[in-house]
SEFIVO-179230 format. One line per field, with one value per residue (C-alpha): residue in one letter; x, y, z. Coordinates in pm, 1 decimal, always signed. Last residue first. Layout:
! residues N
rest <- A	...
X <- X	...
Y <- Y	...
Z <- Z	...
This chain:
! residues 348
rest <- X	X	X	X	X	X	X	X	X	X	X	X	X	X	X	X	X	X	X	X	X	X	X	X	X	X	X	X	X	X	X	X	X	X	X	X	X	X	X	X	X	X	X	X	X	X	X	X	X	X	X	X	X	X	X	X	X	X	X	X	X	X	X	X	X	X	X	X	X	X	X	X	X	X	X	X	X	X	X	X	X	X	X	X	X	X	X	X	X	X	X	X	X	X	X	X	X	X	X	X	X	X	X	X	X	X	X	X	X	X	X	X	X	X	X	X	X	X	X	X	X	X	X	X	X	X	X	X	X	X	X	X	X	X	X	X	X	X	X	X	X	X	X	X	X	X	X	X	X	X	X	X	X	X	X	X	X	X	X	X	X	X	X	X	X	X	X	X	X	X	X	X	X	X	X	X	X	X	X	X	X	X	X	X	X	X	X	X	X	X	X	X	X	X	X	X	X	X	X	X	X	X	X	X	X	X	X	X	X	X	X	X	X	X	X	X	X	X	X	X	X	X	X	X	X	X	X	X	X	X	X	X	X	X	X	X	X	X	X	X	X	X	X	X	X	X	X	X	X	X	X	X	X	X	X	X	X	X	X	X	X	X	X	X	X	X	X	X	X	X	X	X	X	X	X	X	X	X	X	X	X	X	X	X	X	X	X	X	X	X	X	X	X	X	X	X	X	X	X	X	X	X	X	X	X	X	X	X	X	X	X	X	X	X	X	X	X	X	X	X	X	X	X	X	X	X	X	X	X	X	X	X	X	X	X	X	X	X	X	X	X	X	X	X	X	X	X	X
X <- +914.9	+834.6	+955.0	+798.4	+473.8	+392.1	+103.1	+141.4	+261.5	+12.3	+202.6	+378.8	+707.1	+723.9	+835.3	+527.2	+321.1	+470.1	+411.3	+30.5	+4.3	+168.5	-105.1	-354.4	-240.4	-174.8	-620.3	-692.7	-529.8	-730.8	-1053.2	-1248.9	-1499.7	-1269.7	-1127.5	-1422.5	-1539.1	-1237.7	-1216.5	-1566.5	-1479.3	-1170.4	-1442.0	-1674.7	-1407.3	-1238.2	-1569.3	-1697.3	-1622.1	-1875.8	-1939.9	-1907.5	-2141.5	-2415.5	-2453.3	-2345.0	-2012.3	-2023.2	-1794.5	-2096.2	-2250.6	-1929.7	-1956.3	-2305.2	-2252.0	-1968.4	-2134.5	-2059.6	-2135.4	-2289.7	-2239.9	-2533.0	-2548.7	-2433.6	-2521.9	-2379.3	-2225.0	-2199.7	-2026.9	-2045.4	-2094.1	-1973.6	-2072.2	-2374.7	-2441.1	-2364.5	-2621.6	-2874.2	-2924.6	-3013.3	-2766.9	-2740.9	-2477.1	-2447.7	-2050.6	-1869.1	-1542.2	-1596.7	-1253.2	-1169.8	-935.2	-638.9	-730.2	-690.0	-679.9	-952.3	-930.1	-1082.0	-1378.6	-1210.3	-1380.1	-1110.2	-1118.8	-1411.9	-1396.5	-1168.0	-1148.1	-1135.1	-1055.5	-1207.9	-1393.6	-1533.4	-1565.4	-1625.1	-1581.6	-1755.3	-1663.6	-1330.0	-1238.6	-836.0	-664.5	-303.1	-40.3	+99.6	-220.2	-370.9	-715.9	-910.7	-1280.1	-1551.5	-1855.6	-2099.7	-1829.8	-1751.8	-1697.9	-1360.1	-1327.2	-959.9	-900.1	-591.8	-239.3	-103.7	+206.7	+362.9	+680.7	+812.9	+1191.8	+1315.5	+1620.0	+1396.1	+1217.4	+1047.3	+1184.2	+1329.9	+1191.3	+828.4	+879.3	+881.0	+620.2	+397.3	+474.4	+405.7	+24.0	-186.7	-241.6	-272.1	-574.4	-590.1	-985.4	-1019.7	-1105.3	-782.2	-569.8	-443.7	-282.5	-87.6	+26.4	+121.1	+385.8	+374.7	+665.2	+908.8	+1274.6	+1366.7	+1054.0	+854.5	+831.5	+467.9	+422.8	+705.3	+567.0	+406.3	+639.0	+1003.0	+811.3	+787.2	+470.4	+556.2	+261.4	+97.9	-159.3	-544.9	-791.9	-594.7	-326.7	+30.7	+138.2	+344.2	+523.2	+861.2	+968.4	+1158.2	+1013.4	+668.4	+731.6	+859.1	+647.1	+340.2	+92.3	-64.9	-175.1	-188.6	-493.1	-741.3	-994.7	-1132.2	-1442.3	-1363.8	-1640.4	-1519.4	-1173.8	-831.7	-583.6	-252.1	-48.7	+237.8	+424.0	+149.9	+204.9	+83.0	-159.5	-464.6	-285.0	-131.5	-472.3	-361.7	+46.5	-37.9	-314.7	-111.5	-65.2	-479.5	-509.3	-582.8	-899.2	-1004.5	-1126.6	-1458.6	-1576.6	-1665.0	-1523.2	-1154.6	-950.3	-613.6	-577.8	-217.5	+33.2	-53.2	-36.4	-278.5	-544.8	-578.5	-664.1	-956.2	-1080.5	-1136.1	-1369.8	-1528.8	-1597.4	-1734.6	-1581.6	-1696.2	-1458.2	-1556.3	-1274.4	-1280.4	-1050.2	-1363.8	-1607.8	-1865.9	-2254.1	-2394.8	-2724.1	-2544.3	-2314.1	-2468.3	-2254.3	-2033.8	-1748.3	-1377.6	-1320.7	-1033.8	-930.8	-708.1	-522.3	-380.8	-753.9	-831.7	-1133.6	-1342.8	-1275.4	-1465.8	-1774.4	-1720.2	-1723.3	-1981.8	-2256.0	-2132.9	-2307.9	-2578.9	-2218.5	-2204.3	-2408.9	-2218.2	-1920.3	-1609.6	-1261.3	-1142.2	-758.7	-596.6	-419.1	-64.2	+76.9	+342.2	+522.0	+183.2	+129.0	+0.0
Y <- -318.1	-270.9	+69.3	+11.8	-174.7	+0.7	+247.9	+333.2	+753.7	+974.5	+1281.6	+998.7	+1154.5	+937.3	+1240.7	+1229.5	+1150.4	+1470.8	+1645.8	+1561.0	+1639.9	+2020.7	+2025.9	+1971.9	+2180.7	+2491.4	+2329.6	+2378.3	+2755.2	+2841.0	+2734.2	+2417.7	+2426.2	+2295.0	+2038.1	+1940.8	+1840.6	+1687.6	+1438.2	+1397.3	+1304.9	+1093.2	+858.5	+815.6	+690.3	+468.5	+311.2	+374.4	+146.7	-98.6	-93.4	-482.4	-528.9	-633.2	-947.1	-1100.2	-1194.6	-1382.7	-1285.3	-1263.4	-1605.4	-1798.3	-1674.1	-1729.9	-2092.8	-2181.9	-2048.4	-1688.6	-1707.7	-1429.0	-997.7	-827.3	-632.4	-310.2	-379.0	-355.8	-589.4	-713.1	-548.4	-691.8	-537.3	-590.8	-453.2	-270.0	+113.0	+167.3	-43.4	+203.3	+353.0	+145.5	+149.9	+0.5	+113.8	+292.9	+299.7	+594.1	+460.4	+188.5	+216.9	-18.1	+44.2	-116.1	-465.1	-766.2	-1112.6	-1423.1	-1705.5	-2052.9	-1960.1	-1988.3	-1741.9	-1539.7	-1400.4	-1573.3	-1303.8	-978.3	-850.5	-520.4	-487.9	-178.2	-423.7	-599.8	-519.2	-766.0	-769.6	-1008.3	-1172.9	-1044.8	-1059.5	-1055.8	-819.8	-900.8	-637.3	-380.3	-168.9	-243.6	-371.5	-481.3	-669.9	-628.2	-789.0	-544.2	-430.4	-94.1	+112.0	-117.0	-195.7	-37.3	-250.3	-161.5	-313.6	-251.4	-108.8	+236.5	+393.1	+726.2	+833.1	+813.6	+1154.4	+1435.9	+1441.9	+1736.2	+1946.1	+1644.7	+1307.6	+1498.4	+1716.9	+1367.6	+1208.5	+1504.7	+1531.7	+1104.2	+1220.6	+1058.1	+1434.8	+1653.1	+1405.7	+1675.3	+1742.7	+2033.3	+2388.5	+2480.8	+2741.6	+2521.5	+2232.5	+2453.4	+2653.0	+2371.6	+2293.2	+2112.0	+2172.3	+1935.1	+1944.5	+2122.2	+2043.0	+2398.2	+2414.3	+2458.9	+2079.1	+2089.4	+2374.8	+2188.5	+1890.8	+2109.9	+2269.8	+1976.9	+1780.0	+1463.6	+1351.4	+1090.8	+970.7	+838.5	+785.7	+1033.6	+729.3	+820.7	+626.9	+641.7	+1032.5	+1082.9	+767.7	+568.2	+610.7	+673.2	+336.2	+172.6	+305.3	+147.5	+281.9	-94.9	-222.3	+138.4	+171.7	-131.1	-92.4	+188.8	+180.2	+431.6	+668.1	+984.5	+1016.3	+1074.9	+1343.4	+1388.0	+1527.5	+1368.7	+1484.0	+1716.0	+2010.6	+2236.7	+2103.3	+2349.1	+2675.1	+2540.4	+2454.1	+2572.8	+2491.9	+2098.9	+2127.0	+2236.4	+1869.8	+1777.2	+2104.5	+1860.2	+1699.6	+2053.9	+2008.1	+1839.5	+2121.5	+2316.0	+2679.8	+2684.0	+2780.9	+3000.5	+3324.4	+3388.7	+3466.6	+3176.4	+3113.6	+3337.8	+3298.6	+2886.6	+3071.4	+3237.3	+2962.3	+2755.1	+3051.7	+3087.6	+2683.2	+2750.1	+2675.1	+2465.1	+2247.9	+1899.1	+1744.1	+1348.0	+1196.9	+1225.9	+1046.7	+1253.6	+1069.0	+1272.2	+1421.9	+1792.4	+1700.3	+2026.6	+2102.6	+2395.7	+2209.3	+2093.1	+1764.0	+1695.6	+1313.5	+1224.5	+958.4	+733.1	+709.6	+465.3	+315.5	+663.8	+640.5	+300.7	+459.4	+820.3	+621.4	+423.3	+727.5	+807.7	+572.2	+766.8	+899.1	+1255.5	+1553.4	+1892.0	+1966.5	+1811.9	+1948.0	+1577.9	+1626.8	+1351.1	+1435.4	+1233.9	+1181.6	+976.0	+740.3	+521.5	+353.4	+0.0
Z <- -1241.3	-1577.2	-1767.2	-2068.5	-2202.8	-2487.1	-2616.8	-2973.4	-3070.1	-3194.5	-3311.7	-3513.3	-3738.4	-4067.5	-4256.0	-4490.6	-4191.7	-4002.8	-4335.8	-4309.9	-3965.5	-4053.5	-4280.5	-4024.8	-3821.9	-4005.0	-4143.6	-3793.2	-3738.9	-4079.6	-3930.7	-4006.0	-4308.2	-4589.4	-4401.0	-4274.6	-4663.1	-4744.5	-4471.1	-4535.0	-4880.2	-4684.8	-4523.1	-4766.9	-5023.4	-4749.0	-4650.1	-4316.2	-4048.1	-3915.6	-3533.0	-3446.2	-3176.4	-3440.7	-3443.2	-3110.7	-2967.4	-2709.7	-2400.1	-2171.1	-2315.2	-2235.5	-1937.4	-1835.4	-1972.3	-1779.0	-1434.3	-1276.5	-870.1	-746.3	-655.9	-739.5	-1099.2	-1259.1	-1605.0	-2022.5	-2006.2	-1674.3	-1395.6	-1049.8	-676.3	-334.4	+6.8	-128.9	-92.5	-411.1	-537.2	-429.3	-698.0	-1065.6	-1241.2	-1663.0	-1830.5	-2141.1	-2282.1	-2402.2	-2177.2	-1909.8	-1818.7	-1532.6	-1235.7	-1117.6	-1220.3	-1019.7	-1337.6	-1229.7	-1493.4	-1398.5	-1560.0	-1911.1	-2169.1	-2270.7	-1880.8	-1688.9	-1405.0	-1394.4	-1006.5	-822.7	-481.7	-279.6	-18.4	-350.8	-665.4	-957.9	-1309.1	-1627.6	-1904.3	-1958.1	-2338.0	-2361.3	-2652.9	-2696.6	-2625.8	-2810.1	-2802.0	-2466.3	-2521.0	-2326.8	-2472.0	-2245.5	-2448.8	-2625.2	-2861.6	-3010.6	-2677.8	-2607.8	-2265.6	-2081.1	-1834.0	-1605.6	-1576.1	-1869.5	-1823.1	-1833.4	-1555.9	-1722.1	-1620.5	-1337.7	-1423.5	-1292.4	-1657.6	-1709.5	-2016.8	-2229.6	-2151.8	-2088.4	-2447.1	-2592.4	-2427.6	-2493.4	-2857.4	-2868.0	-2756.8	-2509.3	-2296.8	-2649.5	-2738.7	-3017.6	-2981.1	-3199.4	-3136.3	-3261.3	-3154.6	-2811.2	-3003.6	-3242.6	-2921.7	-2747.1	-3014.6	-3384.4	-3664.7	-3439.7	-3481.2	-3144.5	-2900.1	-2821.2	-2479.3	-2242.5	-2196.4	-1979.4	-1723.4	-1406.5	-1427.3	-1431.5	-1142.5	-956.2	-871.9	-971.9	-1233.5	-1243.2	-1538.4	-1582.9	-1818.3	-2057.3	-2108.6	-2004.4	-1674.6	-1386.4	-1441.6	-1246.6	-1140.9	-911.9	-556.5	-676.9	-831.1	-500.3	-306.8	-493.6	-746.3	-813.9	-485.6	-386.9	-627.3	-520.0	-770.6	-916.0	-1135.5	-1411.3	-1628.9	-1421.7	-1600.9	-1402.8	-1400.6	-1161.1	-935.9	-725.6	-412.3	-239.7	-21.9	-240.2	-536.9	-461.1	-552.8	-841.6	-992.1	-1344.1	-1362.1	-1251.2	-1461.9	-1742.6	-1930.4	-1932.6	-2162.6	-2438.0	-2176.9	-2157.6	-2498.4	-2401.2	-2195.4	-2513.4	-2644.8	-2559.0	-2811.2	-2720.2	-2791.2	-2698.1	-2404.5	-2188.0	-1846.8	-1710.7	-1971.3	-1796.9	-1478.8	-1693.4	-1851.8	-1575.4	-1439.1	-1773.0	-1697.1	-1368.1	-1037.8	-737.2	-581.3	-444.6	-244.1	-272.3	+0.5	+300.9	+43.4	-101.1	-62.9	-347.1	-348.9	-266.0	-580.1	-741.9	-1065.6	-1101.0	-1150.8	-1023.8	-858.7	-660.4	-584.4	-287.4	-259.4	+38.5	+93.5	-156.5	-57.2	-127.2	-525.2	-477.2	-325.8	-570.5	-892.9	-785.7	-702.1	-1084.5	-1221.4	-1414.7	-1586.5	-1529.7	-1727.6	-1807.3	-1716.1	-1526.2	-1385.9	-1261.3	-1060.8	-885.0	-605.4	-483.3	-140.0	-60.7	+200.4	+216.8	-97.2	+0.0
């Protein structure tokens, strides 16, 4: 269990949370060694807040105003969505909140949290200077170096911040290969960056869980289930013998089924697409949860559909989105990846 250090994980949210939310907040409040701030002008008055979860209220034009402070441009802003590519400054933006703490941080709200210092040990917080580097959730160590790396322009590169923060386009700025890159050069303390696997992140385009991790192999997982803050994988690839402990689980653009009240059970499972009671899984219930059925398979559109569209947004976007989206195009040409793959590095 991580107890030597203290890390906060910042969640500025707006508009309407996950119906499950009440979940997010019961297994957020089993990890006490971490604290999780939330920042909106929502009313969580009906929510049972755990003592580590810190409800802050500001507004978006508030947001927008701290984030004016650190940068000397017009920047794009317009929709809570695209606060995930200003993910990299929150360390810089809620300053003021962060004192006193060793690691920052920013998480999702669609997770299930499992046991968190099982995973975010001493040992790593010991080692390394950013654990992780999907959106869904990523440490920082709160240093200075940390709080302004994001805002350097990389030698050799045609894209910077500033490209990212004209448009009014999602950039994924937080998953990118730019931000890995200025990281190694402008904030690294000499760890490094620890990244593995060792979450479930389901796939929105199937019914069944499927977890993927990029560069390593996809694994169906019939069902989960938390209990007294651990979180379990059932019936993995269809063999009931399986059982894998998860950090957290991504249930990213993905309807589910809650009905209140189940927070306040002891333990808890997660069917497709269901929060359900805790029970026994037999062979046939998982092989049926992992089933394929026709039509989860979301069917891409066809090449010549897809670049006319390509075409057509390109015409309508902005002139600082089509400078970026040029400068994409020679990055391609170059064989330079904004959007680098997700490997397993640093294990311990």
């Amino acid at each position: 269990m991580m107890n030597q250090h203290s890390a906060a994980l910042i969640l500025p949210y707006y508009g309407r949370l996950p119906n499950y939310f009440p979940l997010w907040l019961k297994t957020a409040g089993f990890n006490r060694n971490f604290t999780f701030m939330i920042f909106s002008d929502e009313n969580f008055s009906g929510y049972n807040i755990p003592p580590n979860v810190h409800v802050n209220y500001m507004t978006f034009e508030e947001i927008k105003t701290r984030i004016s402070k650190h940068l000397d441009f017009n920047f794009v802003l317009d929709r809570p969505y695209k606060l995930c590519d200003y993910r990299p400054l929150y360390g810089l933006i809620f300053q003021d909140y962060l004192e006193g703490y060793d690691f920052w941080g920013h998480c999702d709200p669609d997770i299930i949290w499992g046991n968190m210092g099982k995973f975010i040990t001493d040992y790593l917080l010991n080692r390394f200077d950013k654990l992780y580097r999907r959106g869904h959730l990523v440490l920082y160590r709160n240093s200075e170096k940390a709080r302004t790396f994001a805002l350097n322009k990389l030698p050799g590169w045609n894209v910077s911040y500033r490209d990212i923060f004209r448009t009014g386009l999602s950039m994924h700025f937080d998953e990118l290969a730019l931000i890995e890159n200025l990281f190694s050069k402008y904030a690294d303390g000499g760890g490094g960056y620890y990244d593995r696997v060792v979450f479930a992140d389901v796939s929105p385009s199937v019914r069944q869980f499927r977890c993927s991790g990029y560069d390593i192999p996809l694994e169906t997982v019939a069902a989960f289930k938390w209990k007294d803050g651990v979180l379990e994988g059932l019936g993995i690839d269809g063999d009931p013998e399986t059982v894998k402990e998860y950090l957290y689980v991504h249930l990213q653009k993905r309807a589910m089924k809650f009905e209140p009240g189940i927070e306040n059970w002891k333990s808890f499972m997660i069917i497709p697409n269901e929060f359900v009671r805790d029970h026994e899984l037999t062979f046939d219930e998982i092989q049926n949860l992992i089933m394929p059925r026709k039509g989860d398979l979301q069917l891409m559109p066809s090449s010549r559909r897809n670049m006319k569209s390509k075409i057509k947004r390109f015409i309508n976007v902005s002139i600082p989105e089509k400078i970026l989206y040029l400068k994409n195009v020679i990055n391609r040409i170059l064989g330079r990846r904004l959007r680098s793959r997700y490997t397993q590095r640093c294990e311990q």
